[in-house]
C-alpha positions in Angstrom: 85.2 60.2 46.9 87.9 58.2 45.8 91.6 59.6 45.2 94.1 57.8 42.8 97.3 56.7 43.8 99.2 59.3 42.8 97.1 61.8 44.8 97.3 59.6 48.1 100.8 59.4 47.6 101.8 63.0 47.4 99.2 63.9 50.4 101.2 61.1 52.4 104.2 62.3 51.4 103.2 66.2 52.1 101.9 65.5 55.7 104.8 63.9 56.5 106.9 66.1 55.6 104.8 68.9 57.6 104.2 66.2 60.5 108.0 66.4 60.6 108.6 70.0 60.6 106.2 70.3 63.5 108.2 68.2 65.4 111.5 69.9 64.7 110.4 73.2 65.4 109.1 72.0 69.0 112.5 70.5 69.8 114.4 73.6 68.6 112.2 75.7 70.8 112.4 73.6 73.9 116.0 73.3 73.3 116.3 77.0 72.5 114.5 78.2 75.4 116.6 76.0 77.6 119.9 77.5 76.4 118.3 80.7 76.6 117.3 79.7 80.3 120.3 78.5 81.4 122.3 81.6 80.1 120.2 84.1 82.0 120.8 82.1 85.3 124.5 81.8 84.8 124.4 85.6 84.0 122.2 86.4 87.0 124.5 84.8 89.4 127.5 86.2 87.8 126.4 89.7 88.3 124.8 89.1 92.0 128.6 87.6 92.8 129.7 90.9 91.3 127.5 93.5 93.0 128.1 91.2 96.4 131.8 92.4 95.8 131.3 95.9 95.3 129.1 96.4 97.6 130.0 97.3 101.7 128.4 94.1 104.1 128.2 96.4 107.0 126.2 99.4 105.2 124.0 96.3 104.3 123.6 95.1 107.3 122.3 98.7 108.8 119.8 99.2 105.9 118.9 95.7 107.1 118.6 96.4 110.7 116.8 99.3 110.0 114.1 97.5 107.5 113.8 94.9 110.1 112.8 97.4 112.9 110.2 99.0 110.8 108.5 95.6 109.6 108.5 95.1 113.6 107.1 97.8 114.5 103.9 98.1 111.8 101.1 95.9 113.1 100.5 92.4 112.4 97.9 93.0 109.6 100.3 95.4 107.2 102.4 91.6 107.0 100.1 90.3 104.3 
């Protein structure tokens, strides 16, 4: 089937155009999802520095202690 010019022209022109919208929506995703990313980490550790502040180092320690003695204590095969 043959098209005329004008036809061929406008499907160039259209697929193109979508060819380029394609693209731009994948960048503005991967770009997104890396701000998006980065935000949650900088939030995360903001809020782990803030909890480490507020919390008391030598009630964690016991509670650590204590988890310790009861991981040693189960048998080997309650590790996995």
């Amino acid at each position: 089937m043959r098209f005329s010019l004008k036809k061929k022209t406008v499907l160039l022109i259209v697929s193109i155009v979508v060819l380029t919208g394609v693209v731009a929506l994948l960048c503005s995703w991967r770009v997104i999802h890396s701000i998006v990313r980065d935000q949650y980490e900088e939030k995360t550790v903001n809020l782990s520095k803030t909890i480490a502040l507020a919390v008391d180092a030598e009630k964690v320690r016991a509670i650590r202690d204590e988890v310790v003695d009861i991981y040693a204590a189960s048998p080997p095969a309650a590790h996995r």
